[in-house]
C-alpha positions as CSV (number, residue, x, y, z in Angstrom):
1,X,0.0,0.0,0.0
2,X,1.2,3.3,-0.7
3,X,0.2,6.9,0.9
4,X,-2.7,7.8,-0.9
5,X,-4.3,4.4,-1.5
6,X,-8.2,3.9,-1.0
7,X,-8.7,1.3,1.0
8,X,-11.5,-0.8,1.8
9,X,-12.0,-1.5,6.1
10,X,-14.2,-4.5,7.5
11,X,-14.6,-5.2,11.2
12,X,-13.9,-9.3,11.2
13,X,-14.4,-10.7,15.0
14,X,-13.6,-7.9,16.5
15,X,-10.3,-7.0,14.4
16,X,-10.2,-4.3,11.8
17,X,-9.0,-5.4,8.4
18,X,-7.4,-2.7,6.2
19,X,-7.0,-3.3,2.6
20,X,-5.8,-1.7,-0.5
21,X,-9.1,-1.3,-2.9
22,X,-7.7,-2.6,-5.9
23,X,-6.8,-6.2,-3.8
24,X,-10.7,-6.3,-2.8
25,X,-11.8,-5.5,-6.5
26,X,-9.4,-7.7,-8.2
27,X,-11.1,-10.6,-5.5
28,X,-14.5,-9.7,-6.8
29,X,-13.5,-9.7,-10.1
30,X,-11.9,-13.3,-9.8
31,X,-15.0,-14.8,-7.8
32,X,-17.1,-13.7,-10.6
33,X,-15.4,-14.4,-13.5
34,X,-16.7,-17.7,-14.0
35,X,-20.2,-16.2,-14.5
36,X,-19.2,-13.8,-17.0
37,X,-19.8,-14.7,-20.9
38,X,-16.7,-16.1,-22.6
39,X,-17.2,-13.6,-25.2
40,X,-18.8,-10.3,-25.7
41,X,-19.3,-7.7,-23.3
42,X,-21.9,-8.2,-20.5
43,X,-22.6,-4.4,-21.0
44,X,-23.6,-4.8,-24.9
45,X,-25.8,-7.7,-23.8
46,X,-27.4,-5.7,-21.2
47,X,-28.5,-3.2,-23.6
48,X,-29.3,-5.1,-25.9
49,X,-32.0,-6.9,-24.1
50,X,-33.1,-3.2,-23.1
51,X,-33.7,-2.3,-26.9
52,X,-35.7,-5.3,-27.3
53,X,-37.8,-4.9,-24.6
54,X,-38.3,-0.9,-25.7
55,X,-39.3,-2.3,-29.1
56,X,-42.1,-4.6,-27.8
57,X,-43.8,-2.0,-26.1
């Protein structure tokens, strides 16, 4: 960690865990990966579905 860093805090039994915000994104990032489509861009899909549904109504 560096001066400067966000950081995320979490009280775990009683003791305070401090960690850089990048570490605790990057874990997210990992745990869900394996959900995420091999191809494409969950965004693009997203709006996609959102035109479609905007055309049927």
């Amino acid at each position: 960690m560096a001066d400067g860093d966000q950081v995320i805090m979490q009280v775990v039994d009683g003791e305070l865990h401090v960690r850089p915000r990048r570490d605790v994104l990057k874990r997210i990032q990992t745990m869900l990966r394996p959900y995420a489509p091999e191809s494409g861009s969950v965004a693009d899909e997203l709006i996609a579905d959102r035109r479609a549904e905007a055309a049927r109504d």
